[in-house]
N, C-alpha and C positions, 0 to 999 in steps of 0.2 A: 556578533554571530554571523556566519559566512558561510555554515552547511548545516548538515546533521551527521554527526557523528552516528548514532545509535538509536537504531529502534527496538524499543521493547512492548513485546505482545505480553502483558495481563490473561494469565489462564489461569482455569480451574485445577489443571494437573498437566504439572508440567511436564512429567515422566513419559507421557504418553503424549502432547505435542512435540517433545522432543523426536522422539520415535518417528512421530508423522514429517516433521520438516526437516528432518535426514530423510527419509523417503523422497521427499519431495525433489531434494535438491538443495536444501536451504538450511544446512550444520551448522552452519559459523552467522550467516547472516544479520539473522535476525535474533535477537535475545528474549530470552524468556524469564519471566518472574509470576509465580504464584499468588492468587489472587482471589477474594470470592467475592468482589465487591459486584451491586447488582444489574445489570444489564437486561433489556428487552427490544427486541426487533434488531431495526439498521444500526451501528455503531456512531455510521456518520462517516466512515473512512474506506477508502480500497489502499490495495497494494499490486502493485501491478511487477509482472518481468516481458523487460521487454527482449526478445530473440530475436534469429536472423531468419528464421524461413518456418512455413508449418510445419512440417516435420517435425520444429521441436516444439511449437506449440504443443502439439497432442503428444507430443514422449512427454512432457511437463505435465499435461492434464491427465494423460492414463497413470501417470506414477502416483499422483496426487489421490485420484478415484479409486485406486487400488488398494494408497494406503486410510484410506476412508471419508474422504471429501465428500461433499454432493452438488450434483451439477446445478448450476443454475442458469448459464447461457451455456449452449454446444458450441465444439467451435465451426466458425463458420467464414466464408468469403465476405467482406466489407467493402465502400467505397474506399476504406484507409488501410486496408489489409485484409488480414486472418486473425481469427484470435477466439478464444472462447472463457467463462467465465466461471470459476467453483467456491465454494464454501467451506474452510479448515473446519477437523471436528473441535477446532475451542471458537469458533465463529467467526473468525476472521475473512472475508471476503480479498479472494486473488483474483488476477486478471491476466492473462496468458497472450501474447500479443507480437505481433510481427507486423512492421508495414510491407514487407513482400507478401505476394498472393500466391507465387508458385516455388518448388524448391531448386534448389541449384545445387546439391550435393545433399550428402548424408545426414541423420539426425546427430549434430554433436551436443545434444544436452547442455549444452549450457547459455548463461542469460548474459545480453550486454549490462544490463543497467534497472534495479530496481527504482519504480516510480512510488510517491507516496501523493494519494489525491487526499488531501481533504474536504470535506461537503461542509463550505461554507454558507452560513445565512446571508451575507453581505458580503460578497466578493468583492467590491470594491473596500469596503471598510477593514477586513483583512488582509488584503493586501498592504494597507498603509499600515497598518500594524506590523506586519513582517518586513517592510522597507526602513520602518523608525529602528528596526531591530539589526540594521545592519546588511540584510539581504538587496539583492538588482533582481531589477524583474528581466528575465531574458523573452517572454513572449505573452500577450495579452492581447487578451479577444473581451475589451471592454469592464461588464460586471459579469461576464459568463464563464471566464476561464482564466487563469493565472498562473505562470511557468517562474519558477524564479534561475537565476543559472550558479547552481551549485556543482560549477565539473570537479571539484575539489572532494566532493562527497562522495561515497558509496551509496546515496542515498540520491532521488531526485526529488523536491517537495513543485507539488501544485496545486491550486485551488480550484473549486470546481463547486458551482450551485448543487446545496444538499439535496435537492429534488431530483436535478439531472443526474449528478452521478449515482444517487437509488436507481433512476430508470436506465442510467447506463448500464450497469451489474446486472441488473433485474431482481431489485427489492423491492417492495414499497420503503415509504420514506420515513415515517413514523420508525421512532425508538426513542428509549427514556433510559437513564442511567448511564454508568461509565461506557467510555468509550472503549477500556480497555485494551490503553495505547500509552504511552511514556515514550517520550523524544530528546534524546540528548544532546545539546548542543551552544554555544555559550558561556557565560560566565556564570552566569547566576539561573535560579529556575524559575519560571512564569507560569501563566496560562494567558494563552489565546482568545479571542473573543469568541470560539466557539465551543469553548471548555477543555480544548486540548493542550494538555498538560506536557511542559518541556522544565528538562533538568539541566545540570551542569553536564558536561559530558562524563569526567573524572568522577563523579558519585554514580553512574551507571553501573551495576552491577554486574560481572561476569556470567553467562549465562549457566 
């Protein structure tokens, strides 16, 4: 395993996430499969796009809020940029994000690069989990943060203390049940030592 092919978000109705992530920006991205397995509070996961200026952060958040998100960080100026943070109506937690702080042209609505954080319990024990799996670590900041270098993907995975990245969103931490996540990539399917579940890629469903 050397990327992630495909993410698939677990929702309640997909007819109407669908609706919301063409609003968003996000028709092909990301896949969707119908689900009513049970879920309460944090997932355990963000999703982030990362852009080139504010400008399209807040064209990404107003399109988002319009087609019915709720906010949960505004966006705002950072020591590491701009960026602000919302909540899809199937629960999914996005992250809107620019390391520039001022703009340099027009809003052109579009993202460099989806990030996917997972909130691990042991950062370091996950990561060796994901290196035995094939993956290089391209950036690491000890047991608190874990980049791996997937430029081959559509997808960018990292790991990230499941407390911090709650308090990075702005969730509490607490949640119980599915994560209501499915990741494609590999030969064969597994789970994670935080309970996230990875498929073949080729058994991934069209969305």
């Amino acid at each position: 395993m050397t990327s992630i092919e495909t993410v698939t978000l677990e929702v309640a109705d997909t007819t109407a996430a669908h609706r919301f992530y063409t609003a968003f920006g996000l028709g092909t991205q990301v896949r969707l499969r119908a689900s009513e397995a049970p879920t309460t509070g944090f997932r355990g996961f963000s999703l982030s796009l990362t852009v080139s200026q504010p400008a399209t952060v807040n064209s990404f958040i107003d399109a988002a809020l319009d087609a019915g998100a709720t906010p949960l960080k505004p966006a705002s100026k950072s020591l590491w940029g701009y960026g602000g943070v919302i909540q899809a109506p199937d629960g999914t937690i996005w992250k809107i994000a620019s390391s520039a702080k001022k703009d340099t042209g027009p809003d052109t609505r579009q993202f460099d690069r989806i990030v996917l954080l997972l909130g691990a319990a042991d950062v370091a024990a996950s990561r060796q989990f994901y290196v035995d799996r094939g993956l290089t670590v391209a950036k690491s900041f000890g047991r608190k943060y874990v980049e791996f270098a997937t430029d081959a993907s559509p997808v960018k995975l990292a790991l990230y203390g499941r407390r911090a990245l709650a308090k990075d969103v702005g969730v509490p931490a607490d949640g119980t049940g599915s994560h209501r996540l499915v990741l494609g990539g590999g030969a064969e399917p597994f789970t994670d030592p935080d309970g996230f579940a990875w498929e073949a890629a080729s058994l991934t469903p069209a969305p």
